[in-house]
N, C-alpha and C positions, 0 to 999 in steps of 0.2 A: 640023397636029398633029405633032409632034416625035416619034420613035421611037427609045427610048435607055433605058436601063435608071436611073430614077432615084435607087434605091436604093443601086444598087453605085458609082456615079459620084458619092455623094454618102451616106458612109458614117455620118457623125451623123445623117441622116435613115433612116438602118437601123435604127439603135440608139432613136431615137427611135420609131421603127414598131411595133418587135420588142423589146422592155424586157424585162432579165433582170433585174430587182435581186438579186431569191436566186440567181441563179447556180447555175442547176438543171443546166442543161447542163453546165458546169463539175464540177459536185458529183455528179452521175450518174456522167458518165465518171471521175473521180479515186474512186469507191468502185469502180466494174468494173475499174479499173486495183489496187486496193489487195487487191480481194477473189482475184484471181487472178497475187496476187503479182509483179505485173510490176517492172521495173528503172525506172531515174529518168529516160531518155530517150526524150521523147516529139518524134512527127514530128505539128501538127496540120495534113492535109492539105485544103485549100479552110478555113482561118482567118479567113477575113472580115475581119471587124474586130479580132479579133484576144481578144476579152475572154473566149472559152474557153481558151485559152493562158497568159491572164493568168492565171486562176484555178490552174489547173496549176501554172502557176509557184510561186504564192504557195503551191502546197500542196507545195514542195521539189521538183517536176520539173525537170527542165535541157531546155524548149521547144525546138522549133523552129517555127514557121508559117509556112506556104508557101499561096500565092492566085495566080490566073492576074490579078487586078486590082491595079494598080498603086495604084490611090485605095486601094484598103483596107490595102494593105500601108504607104503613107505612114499613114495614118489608124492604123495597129494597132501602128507604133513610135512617135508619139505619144502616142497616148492610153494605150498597154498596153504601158511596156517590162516589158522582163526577161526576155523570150523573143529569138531571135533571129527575124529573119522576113527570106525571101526569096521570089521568084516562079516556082511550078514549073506546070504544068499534070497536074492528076491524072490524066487520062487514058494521061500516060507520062511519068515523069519518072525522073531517076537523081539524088538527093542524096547516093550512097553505099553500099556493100554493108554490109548487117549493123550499122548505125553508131545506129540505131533500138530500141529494146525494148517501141514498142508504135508504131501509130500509129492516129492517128484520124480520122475521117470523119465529122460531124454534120451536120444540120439538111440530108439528101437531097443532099449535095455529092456523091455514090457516083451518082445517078440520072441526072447530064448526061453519064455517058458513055450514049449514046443507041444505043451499037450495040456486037454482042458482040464484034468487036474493040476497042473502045474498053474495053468493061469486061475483057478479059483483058488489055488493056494496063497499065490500073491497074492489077488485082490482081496481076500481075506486076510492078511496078514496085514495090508495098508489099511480096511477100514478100521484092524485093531489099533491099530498106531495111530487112525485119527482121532485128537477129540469130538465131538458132534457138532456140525458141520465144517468141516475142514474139510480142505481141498483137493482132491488127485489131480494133478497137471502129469500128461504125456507127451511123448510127439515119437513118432515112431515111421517104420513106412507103410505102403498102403498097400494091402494086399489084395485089392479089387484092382489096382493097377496095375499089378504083375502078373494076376490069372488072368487080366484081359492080354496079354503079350505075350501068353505061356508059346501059344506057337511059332513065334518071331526066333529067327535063329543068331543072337545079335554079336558082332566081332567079340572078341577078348578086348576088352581095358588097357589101355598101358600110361603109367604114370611115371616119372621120375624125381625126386626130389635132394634136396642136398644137407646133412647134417652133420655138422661137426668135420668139416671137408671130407668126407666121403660122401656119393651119388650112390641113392638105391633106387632101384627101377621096378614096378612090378608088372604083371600083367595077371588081371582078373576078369574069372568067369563066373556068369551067373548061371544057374539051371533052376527052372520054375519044376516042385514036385507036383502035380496038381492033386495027385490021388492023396499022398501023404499033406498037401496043404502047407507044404514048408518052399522056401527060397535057399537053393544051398550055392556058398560062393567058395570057388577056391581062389585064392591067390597066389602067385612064385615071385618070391622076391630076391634079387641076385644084387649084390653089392660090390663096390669096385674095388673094394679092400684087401681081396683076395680069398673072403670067407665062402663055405658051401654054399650053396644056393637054399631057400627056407620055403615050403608049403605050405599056408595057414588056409585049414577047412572051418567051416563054420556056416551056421543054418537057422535060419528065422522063420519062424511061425507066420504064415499069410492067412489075418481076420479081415474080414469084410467090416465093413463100416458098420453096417447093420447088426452084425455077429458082436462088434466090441460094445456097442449099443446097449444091446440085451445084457451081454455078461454082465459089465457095469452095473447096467438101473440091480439086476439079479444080485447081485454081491453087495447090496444095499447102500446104491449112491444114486444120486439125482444127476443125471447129463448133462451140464449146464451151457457146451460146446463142443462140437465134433464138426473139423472140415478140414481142407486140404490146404491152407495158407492164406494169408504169408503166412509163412514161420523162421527161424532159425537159419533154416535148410533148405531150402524154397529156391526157385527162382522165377522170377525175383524175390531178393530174403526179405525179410519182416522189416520197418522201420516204424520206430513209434508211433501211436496213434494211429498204425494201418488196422483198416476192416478186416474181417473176415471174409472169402470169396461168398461162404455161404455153400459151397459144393463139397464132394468126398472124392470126386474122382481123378483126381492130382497123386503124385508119388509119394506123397507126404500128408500121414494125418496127425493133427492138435487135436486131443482132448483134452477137456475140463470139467471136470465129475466135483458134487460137494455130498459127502456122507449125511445120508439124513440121520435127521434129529431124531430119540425115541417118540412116539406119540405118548401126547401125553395121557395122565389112566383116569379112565372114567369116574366122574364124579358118581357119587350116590346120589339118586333121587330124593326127595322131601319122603315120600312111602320109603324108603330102603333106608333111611334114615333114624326112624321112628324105631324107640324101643320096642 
């Protein structure tokens, strides 16, 4: 059995997995961008495939998309121009000081940094890239919801879907680490094609609402919203103009962080003044 991630190695089979056609994600993040007046430069960091950027774009943003995977970045100037797209790693990257006016982080791309230097390295790396007050928008999942279920022994997953007339089926487990504080999923994917069967491992970092709180305000942002839906992902998902629950305890948190401004430097007094 092969062990390879067959989704990110093979990005029309993502899209085909994961089907936006409303363009929720897209439409989510373009109203939290509009609602709190952000500028037209958007950094989307871990872009995937590319087609939240697209949306962005199409909604007058000036894109950029940035993915540590090479298939998706070929895959997402393809299939999603009109953004620009290059390869950074979110855990620390430099595209630029200040060159940004919001950047964004969906679908738990924030969760693989898996250790607190990893996550102060991102968030250090987004306040660099924001100008002063620009935006961090996330949506990730919620790790206060999965330690509260660590002891639930819950079936395997099974999905099936159809692409390009072949059926692939998977079946995924979840195991909550509580000591290590990560979520690890395996999945087996067998296709009717006649190919081996594929293993994709992979593991997310579970923050507490309160934990991503502090890192945030600490990495030098102001929290301007942290809850569990609607969102994107949600159910039920986000639709325009929906509130916020106002809660954290959902599978699913939205953040909305704005990098504060420098203060500004003290004036001289009239005495501090004086030759």
């Amino acid at each position: 059995m092969k062990d390879r991630n067959l989704l990110t190695d093979n990005p029309a089979l993502y899209e085909a997995r994961f089907p936006d056609a409303e363009r929720l994600a897209g439409r989510w993040t373009e109203e939290c961008l509009r609602t709190h007046g952000c500028g037209a430069r958007v950094l989307d960091i871990g872009c995937g495939t590319g087609r939240d950027a697209a949306h962005l774009h199409t909604a007058g943003r000036t894109v950029t998309g940035a993915d540590l995977s090479e298939a998706m970045l070929r895959y997402a100037a393809r299939h999603h121009p009109g953004s620009r797209y290059q390869r950074a790693d979110l855990r620390r990257f430099d595209l630029g000081a200040g060159r940004f006016d919001a950047v964004v982080c969906l679908d738990s791309a924030l969760l693989y940094c898996r250790t607190g230097a990893e996550l102060d390295g991102c968030l250090a790396s987004c306040h660099r890239a924001l100008t002063p007050g620009g935006l961090l928008v996330a949506e990730m999942r919620n790790g206060a919801y999965f330690l509260d279920r660590a002891h639930r022994d819950d079936a395997p997953a099974t999905h099936a879907f159809t692409h390009e007339g072949v059926t692939y089926r998977s079946v995924t487990r979840l195991r909550v680490d509580t000591a290590g504080r990560l979520l690890h999923r395996s999945r087996t994917w067998a296709a009717d094609d006649g190919s081996p069967p594929v293993e994709q491992r992979s593991a997310w970092r579970l923050l507490l609402p309160e934990e991503l709180h502090r890192t945030v305000s600490e990495a030098g942002f102001e929290v301007l919203a942290l809850h569990d839906g609607p969102g994107p992902r949600t159910e039920p998902a986000w639709r325009e103009g929906a509130v916020p629950a106002g809660t954290t305890a959902g599978d699913r948190l939205h953040l909305i962080a704005r990098r504060r401004r420098p203060s500004p430097a003290p004036q001289p007094t009239a005495q501090q003044g004086r030759p």
